[in-house]
Short mmCIF file of the C-alpha atoms (twelve columns), coordinates in Angstrom:
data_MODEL
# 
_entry.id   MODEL 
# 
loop_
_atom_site.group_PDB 
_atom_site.id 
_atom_site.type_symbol 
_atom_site.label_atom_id 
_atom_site.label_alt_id 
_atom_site.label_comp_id 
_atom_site.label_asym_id 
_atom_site.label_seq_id 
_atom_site.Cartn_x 
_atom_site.Cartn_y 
_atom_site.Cartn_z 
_atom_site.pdbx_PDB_model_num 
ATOM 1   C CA . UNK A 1   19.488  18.167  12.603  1 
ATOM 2   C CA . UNK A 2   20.538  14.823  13.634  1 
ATOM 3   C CA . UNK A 3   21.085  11.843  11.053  1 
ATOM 4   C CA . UNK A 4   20.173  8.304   11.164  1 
ATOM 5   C CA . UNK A 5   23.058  6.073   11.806  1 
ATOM 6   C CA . UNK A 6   22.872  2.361   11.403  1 
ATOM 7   C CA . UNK A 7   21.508  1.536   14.849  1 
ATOM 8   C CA . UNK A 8   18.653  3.838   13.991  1 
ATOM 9   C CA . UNK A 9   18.373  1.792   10.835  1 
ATOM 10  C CA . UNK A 10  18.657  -1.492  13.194  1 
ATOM 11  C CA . UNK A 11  16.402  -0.702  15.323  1 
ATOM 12  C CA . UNK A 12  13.441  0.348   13.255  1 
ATOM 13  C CA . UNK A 13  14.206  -3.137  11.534  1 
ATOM 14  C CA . UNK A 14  13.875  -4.957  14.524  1 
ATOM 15  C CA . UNK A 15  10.400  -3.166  15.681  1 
ATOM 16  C CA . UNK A 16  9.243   -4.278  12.154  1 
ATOM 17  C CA . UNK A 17  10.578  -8.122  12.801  1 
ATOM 18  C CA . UNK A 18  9.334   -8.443  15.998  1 
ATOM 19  C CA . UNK A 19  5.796   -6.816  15.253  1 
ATOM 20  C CA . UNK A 20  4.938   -9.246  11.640  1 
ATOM 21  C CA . UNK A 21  6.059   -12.342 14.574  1 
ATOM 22  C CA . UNK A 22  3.649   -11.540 16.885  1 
ATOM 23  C CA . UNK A 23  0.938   -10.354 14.894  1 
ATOM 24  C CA . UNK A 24  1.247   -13.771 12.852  1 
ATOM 25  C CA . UNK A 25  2.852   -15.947 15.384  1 
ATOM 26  C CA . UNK A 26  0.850   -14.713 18.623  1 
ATOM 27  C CA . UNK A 27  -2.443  -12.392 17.561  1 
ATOM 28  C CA . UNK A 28  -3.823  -13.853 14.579  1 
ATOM 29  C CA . UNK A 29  -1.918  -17.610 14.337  1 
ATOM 30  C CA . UNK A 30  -4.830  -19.701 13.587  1 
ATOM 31  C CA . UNK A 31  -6.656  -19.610 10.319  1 
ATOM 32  C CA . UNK A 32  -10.339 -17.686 10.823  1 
ATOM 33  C CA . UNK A 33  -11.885 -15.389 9.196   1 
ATOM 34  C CA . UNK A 34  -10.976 -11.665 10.883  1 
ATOM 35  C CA . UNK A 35  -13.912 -10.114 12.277  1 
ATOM 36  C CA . UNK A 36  -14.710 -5.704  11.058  1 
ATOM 37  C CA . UNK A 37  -14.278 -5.256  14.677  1 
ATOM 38  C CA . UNK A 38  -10.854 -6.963  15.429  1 
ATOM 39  C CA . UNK A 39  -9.464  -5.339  12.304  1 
ATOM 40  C CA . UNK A 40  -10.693 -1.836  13.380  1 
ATOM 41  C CA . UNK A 41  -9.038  -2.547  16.444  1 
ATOM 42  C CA . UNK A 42  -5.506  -3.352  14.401  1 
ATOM 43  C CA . UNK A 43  -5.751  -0.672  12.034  1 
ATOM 44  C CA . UNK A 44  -6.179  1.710   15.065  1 
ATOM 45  C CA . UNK A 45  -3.069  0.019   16.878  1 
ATOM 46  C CA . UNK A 46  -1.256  0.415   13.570  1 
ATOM 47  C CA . UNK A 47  -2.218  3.958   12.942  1 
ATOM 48  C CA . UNK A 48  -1.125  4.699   16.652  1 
ATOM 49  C CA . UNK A 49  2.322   3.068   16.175  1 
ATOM 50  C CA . UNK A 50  3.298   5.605   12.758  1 
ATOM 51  C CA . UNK A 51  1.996   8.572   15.035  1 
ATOM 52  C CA . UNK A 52  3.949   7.469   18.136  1 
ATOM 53  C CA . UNK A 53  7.106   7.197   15.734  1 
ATOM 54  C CA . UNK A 54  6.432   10.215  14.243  1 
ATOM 55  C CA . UNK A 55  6.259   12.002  17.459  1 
ATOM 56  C CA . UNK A 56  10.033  10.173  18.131  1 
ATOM 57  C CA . UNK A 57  11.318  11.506  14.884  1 
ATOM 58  C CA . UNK A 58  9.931   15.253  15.655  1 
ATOM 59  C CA . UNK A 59  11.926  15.373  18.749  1 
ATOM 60  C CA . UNK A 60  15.062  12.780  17.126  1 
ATOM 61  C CA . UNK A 61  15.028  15.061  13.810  1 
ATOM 62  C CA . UNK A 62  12.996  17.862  14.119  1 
ATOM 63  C CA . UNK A 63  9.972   19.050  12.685  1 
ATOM 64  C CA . UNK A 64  10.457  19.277  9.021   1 
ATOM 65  C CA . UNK A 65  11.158  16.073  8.760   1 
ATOM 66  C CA . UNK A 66  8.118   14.978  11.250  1 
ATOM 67  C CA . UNK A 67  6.237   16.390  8.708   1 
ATOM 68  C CA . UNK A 68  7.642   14.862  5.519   1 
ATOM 69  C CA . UNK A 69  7.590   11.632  7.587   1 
ATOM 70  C CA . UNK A 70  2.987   12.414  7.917   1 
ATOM 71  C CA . UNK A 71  2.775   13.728  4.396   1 
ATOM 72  C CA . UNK A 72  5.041   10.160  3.119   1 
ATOM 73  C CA . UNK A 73  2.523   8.198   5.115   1 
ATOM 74  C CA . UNK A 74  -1.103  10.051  4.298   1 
ATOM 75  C CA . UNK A 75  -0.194  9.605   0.780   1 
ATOM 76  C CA . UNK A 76  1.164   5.922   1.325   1 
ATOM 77  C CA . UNK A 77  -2.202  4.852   3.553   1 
ATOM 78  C CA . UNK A 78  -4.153  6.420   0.821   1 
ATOM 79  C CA . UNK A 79  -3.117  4.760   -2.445  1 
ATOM 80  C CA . UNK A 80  -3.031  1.592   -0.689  1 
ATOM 81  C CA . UNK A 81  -6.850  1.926   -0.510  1 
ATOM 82  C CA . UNK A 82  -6.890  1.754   -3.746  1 
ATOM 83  C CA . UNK A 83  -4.705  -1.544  -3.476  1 
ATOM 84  C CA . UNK A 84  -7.432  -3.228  -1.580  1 
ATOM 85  C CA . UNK A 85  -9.723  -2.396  -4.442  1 
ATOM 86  C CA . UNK A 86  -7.750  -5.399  -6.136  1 
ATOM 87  C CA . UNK A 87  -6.717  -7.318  -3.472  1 
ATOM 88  C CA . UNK A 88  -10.714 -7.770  -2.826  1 
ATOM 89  C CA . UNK A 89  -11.817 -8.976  -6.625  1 
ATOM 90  C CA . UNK A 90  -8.442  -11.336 -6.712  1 
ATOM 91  C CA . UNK A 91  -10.410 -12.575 -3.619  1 
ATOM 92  C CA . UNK A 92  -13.775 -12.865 -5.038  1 
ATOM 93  C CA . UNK A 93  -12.512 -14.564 -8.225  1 
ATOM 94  C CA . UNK A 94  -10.738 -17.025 -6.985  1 
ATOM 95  C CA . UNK A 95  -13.232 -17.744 -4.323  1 
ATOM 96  C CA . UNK A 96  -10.366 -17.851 -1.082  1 
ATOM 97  C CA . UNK A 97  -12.302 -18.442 1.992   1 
ATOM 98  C CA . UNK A 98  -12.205 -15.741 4.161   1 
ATOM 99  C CA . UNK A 99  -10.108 -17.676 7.226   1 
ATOM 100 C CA . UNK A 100 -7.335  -18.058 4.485   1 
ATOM 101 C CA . UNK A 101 -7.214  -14.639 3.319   1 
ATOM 102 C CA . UNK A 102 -5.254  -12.684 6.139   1 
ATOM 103 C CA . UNK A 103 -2.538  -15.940 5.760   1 
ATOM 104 C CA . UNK A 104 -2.152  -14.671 2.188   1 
ATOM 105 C CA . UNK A 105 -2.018  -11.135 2.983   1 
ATOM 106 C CA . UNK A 106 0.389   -11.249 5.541   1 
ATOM 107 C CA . UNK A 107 2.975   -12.655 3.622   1 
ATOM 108 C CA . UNK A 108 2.045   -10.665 0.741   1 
ATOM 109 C CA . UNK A 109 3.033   -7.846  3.195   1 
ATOM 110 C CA . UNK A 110 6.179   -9.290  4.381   1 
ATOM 111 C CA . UNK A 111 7.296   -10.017 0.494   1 
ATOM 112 C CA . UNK A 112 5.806   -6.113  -0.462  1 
ATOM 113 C CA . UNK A 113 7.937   -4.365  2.369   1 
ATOM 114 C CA . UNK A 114 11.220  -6.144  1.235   1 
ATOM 115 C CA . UNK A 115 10.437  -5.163  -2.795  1 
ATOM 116 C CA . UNK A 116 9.654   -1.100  -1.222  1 
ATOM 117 C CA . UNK A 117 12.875  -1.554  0.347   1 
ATOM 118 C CA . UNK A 118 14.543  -2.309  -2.675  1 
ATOM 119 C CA . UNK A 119 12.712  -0.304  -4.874  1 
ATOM 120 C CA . UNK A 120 13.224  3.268   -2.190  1 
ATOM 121 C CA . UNK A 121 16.613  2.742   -1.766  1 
ATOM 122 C CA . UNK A 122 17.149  1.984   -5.245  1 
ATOM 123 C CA . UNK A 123 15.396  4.752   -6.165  1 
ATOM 124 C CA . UNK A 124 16.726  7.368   -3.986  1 
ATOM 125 C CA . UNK A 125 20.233  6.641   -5.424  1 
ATOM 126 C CA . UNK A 126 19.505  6.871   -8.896  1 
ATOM 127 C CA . UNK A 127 17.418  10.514  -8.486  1 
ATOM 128 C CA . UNK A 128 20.805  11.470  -6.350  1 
ATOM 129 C CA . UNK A 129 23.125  10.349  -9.276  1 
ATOM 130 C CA . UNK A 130 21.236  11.461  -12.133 1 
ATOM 131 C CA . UNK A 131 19.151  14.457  -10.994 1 
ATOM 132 C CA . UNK A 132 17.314  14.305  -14.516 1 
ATOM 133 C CA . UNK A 133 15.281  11.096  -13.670 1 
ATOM 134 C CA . UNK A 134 13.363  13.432  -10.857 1 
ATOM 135 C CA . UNK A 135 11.810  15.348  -13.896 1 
ATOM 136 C CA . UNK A 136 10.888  12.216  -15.577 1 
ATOM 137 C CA . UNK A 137 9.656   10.668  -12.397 1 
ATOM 138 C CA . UNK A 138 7.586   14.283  -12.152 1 
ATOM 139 C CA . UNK A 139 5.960   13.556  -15.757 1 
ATOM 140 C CA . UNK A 140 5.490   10.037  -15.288 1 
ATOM 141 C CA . UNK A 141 3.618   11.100  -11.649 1 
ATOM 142 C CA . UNK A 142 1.150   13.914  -13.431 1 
ATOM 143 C CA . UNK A 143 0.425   11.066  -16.304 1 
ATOM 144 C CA . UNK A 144 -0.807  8.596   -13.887 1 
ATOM 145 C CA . UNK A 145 -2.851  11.047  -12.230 1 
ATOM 146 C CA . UNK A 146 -4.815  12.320  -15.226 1 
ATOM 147 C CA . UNK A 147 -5.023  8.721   -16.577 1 
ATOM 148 C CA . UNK A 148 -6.646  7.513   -13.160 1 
ATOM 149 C CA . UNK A 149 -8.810  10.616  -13.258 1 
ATOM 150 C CA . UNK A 150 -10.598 9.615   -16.631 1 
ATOM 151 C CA . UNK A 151 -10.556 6.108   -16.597 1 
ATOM 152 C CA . UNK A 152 -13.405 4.322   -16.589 1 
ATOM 153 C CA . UNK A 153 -13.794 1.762   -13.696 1 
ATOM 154 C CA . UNK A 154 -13.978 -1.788  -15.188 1 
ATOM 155 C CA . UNK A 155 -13.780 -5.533  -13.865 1 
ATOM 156 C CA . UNK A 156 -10.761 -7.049  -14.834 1 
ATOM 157 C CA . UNK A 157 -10.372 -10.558 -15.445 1 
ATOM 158 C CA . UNK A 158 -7.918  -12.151 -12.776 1 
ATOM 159 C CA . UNK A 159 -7.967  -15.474 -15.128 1 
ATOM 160 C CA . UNK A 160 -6.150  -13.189 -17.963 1 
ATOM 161 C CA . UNK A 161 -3.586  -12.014 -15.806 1 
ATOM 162 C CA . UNK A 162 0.129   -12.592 -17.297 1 
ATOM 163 C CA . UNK A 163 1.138   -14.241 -13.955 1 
ATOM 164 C CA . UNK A 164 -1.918  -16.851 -13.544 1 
ATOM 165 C CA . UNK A 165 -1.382  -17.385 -17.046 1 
ATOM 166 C CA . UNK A 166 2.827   -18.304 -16.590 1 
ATOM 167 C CA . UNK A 167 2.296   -20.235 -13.321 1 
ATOM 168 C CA . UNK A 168 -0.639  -22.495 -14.928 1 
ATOM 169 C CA . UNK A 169 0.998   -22.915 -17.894 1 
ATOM 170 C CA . UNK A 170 4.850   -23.818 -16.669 1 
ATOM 171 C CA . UNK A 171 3.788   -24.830 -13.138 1 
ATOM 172 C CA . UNK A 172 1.226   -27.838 -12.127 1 
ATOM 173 C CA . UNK A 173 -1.418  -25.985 -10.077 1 
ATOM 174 C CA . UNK A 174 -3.865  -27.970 -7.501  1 
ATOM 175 C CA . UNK A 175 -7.041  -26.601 -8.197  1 
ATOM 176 C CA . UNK A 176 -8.791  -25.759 -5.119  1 
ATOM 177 C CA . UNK A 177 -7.310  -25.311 -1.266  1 
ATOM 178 C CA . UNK A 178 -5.561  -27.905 1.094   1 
ATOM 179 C CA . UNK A 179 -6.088  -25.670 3.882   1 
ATOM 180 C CA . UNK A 180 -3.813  -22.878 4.230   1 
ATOM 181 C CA . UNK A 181 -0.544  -24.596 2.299   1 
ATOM 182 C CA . UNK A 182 1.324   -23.007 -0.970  1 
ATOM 183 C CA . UNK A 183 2.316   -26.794 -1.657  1 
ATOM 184 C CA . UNK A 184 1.300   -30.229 -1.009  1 
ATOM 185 C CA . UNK A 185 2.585   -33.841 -2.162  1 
ATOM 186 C CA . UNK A 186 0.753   -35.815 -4.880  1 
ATOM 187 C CA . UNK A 187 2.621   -39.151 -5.677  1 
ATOM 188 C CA . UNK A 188 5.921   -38.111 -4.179  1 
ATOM 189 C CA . UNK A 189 6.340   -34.951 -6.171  1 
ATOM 190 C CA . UNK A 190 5.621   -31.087 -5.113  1 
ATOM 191 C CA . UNK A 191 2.139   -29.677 -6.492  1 
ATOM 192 C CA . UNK A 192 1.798   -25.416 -5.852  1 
ATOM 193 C CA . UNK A 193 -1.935  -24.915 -4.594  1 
ATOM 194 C CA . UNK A 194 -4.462  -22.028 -6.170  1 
ATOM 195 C CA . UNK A 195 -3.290  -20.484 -2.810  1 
ATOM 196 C CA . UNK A 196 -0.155  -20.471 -4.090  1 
ATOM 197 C CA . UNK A 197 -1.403  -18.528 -7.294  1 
ATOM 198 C CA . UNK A 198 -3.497  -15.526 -5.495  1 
ATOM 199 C CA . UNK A 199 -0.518  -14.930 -3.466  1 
ATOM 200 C CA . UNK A 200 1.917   -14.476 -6.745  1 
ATOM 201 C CA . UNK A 201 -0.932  -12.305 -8.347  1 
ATOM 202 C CA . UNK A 202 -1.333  -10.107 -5.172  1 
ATOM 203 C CA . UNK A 203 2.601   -9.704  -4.634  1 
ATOM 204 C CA . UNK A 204 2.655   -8.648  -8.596  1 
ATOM 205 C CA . UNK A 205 -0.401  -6.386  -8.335  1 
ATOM 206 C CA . UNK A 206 1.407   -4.700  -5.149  1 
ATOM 207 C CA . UNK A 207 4.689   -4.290  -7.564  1 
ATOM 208 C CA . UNK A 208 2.718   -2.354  -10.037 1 
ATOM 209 C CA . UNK A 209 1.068   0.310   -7.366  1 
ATOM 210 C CA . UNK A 210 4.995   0.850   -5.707  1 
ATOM 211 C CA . UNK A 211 5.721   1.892   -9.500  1 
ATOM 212 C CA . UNK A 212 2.940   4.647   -8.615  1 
ATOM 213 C CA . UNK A 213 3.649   5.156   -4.631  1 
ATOM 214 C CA . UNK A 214 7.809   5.144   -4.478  1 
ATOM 215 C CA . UNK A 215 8.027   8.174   -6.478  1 
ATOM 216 C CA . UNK A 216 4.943   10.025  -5.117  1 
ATOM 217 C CA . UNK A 217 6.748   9.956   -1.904  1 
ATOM 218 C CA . UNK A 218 10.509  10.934  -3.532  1 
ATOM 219 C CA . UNK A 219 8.936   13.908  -4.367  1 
ATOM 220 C CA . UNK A 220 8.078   14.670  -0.362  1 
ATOM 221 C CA . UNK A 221 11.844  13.795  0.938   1 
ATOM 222 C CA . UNK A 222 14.531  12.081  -0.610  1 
ATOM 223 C CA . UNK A 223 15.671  11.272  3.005   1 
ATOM 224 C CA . UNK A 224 16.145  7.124   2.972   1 
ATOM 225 C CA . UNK A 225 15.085  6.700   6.107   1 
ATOM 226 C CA . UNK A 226 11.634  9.127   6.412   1 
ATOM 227 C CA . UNK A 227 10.687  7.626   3.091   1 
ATOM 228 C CA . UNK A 228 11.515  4.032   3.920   1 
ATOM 229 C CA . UNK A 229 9.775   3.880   7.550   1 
ATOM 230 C CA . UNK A 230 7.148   5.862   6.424   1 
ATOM 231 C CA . UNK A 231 6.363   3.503   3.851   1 
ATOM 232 C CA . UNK A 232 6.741   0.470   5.860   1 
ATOM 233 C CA . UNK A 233 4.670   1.755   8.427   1 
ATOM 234 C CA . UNK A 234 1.794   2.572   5.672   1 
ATOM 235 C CA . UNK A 235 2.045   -1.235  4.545   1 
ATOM 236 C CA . UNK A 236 2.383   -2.673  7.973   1 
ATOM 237 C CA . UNK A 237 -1.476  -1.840  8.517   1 
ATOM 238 C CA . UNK A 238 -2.658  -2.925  5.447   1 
ATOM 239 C CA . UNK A 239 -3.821  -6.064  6.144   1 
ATOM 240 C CA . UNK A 240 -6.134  -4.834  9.030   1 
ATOM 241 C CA . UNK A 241 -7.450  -2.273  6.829   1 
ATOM 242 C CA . UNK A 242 -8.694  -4.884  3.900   1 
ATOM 243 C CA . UNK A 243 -10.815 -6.104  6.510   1 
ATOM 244 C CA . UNK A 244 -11.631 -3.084  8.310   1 
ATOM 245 C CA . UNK A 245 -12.932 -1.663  4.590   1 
ATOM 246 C CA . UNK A 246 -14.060 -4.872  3.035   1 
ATOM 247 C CA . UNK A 247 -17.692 -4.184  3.148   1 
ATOM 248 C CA . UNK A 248 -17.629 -0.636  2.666   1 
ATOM 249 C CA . UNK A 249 -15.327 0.313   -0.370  1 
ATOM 250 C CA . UNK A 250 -17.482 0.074   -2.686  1 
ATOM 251 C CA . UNK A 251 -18.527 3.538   -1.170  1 
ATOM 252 C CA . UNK A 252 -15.337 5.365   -1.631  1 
ATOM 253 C CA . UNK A 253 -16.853 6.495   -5.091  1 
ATOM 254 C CA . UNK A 254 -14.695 9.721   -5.817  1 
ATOM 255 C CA . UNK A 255 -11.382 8.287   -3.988  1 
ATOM 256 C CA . UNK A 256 -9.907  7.761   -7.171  1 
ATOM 257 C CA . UNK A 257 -10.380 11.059  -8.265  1 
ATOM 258 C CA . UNK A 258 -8.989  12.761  -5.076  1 
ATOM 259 C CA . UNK A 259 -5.597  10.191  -5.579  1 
ATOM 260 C CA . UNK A 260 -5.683  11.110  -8.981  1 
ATOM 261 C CA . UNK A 261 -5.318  14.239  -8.378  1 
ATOM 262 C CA . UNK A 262 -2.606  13.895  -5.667  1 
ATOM 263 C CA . UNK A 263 -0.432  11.797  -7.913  1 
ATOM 264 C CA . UNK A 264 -0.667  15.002  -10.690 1 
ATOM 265 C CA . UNK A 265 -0.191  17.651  -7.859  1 
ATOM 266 C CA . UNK A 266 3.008   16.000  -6.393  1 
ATOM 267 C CA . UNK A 267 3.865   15.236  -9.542  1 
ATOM 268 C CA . UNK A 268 3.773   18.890  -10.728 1 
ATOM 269 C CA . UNK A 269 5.989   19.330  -7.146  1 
ATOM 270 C CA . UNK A 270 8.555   17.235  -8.515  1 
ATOM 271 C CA . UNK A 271 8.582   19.118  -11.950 1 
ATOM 272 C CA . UNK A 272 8.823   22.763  -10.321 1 
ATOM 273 C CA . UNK A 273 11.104  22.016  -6.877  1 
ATOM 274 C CA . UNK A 274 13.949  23.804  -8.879  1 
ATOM 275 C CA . UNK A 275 12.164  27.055  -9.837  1 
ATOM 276 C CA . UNK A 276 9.196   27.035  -6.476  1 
ATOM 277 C CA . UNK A 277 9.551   24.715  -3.386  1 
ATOM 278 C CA . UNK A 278 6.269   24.353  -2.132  1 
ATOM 279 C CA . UNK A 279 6.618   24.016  2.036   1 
ATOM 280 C CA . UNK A 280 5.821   20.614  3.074   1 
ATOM 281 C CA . UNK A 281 2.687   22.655  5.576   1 
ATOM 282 C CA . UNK A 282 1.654   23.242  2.481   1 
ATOM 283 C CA . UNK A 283 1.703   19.823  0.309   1 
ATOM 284 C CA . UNK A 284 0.342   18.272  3.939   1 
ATOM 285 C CA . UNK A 285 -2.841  20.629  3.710   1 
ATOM 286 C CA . UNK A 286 -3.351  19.836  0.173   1 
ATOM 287 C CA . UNK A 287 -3.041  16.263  0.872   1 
ATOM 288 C CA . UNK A 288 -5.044  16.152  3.429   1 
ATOM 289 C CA . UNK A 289 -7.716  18.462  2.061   1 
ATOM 290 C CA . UNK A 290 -8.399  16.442  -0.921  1 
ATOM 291 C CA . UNK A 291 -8.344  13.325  1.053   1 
ATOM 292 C CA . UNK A 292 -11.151 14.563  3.072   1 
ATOM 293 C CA . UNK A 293 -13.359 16.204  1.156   1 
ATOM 294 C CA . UNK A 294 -13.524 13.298  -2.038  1 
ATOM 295 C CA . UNK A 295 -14.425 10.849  1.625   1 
ATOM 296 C CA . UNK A 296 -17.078 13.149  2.280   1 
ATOM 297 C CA . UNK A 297 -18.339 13.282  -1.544  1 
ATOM 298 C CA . UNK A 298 -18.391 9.623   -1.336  1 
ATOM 299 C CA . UNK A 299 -20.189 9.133   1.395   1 
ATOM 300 C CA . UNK A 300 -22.452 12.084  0.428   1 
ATOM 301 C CA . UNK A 301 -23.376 10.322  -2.965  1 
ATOM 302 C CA . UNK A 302 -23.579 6.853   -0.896  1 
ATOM 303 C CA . UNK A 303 -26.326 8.189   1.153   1 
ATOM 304 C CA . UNK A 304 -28.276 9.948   -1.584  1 
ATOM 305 C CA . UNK A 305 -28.089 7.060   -3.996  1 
ATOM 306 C CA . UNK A 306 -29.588 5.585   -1.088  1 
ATOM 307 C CA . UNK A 307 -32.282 7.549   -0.620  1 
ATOM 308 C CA . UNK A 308 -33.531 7.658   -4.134  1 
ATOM 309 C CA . UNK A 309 -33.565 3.696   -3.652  1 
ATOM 310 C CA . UNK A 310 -36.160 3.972   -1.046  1 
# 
């Protein structure tokens, strides 16, 4: 099996530069709100851009780590679903107009793939020099999972957030927007807009699910570069998908449960990989499976709530 060398590394880099330029510079430059249908159309583009690559890395690397690569980005794609969850009430709270949002999450994806990066490679070299952390990372995995599974779902206040609380307390905040600026100039001196504050509370929120995501997908390679593209890739289409799933998530009932669930089973991967390897077929299918059939539950319960309310 072949091993990336640094122009591999180079290149992938320069894909990602030269796609977050157009996509902000050329395809979505001027500040409107994005229609369902032009982000279907993205998230579709996106989706077809990971499978092309993964096709490349089947024939560049072969198919084990093709595989590792899908499994690293199914499980990616599908906690950040749970991201937009957030990313959608931070929204609502602060009341951002919809032509400003996709300004906020693009760079909220630009400042989230350089933190993964960080955070993967980081992470890969501590689990190689002290094997012992992959056991904790194993428990730490399983303990998320069951916590997600029986917590109750509950409104959080934004307003009672650590970071809005810092920035309005040390920083002076512009209430309301000045178009799509972070800063503007009252009497000679720098003022940070409320724009300014959803994008620090998104790129925090986004810190706290990579403490969830980066070591779900350790446990499927410990290769830097399937984990880190993998991941990027999953990111790179996140923005489209907000949109895409704005005014239907609500309906992903018993999505939590299913990533719950995931979480705990690659968790319980991690803990047992020196006794049992599970084949990554197998982890796929499992993935996959339990993906698909909490989608169907929810849309199943969706359309008999329904119904009943006719």
């Amino acid at each position: 099996m072949l091993h990336p060398d640094w122009s591999w590394w180079l290149g992938f880099n320069l894909f990602v530069i030269l796609m977050v330029f157009l996509d902000m510079k050329i395809f979505h430059k001027e500040d409107k709100e994005v229609t369902v249908k032009n982000a279907i159309v993205w998230t579709i583009i996106w989706i077809c851009m990971a499978i092309g690559f993964n096709v490349w890395i089947y024939f560049s690397m072969g198919s084990d780590s093709a595989m590792k690569f899908l499994a690293g980005y199914i499980i990616e794609k599908s906690l950040s679903v749970d991201n937009l969850f957030v990313f959608l009430m931070i929204f609502s709270y602060f009341g951002v107009p919809g032509k400003y949002q996709q300004r906020v999450l693009s760079i909220g994806i630009i400042i989230a793939m350089l933190l993964r990066a960080i955070f993967i490679l980081g992470g890969i070299a501590l689990v190689t020099r002290f094997e012992w952390l992959f056991y904790v990372l194993g428990i730490f995995l399983v303990y998320i999972g069951v916590k997600m599974f029986f917590e109750v779902d509950k409104d959080e206040d934004p307003s009672k957030n650590p970071i809005v609380k810092f920035f309005t307390k040390y920083l002076k905040v512009k209430q309301g927007y000045s178009g799509h600026n972070f800063t503007v100039k009252e009497n000679g001196k720098t003022v940070f807009t409320q724009l300014f504050l959803v994008l620090m509370v998104i790129n925090v929120t986004d810190v706290i699910f990579a403490i969830d995501s980066v070591p779900a997908i350790l446990a499927i390679s410990n290769d830097p570069f399937i984990v880190y593209t993998s991941n990027i890739f999953a990111i790179l289409g996140l923005r489209a998908l907000y949109f895409a799933l704005a005014g239907v998530m609500k309906m992903f009932h018993y999505l939590k449960y299913g990533l719950a669930f995931i979480l705990s089973f690659v968790g319980v991967k991690m803990l047992v990989a020196h006794y049992y390897k599970i084949n990554i077929e197998v982890s796929l299918g499992i993935i996959a499976g339990v993906l698909l059939i909490s989608i169907l539950a929810s849309i199943i319960r969706t359309k008999i709530h329904e119904s009943e309310g006719k």
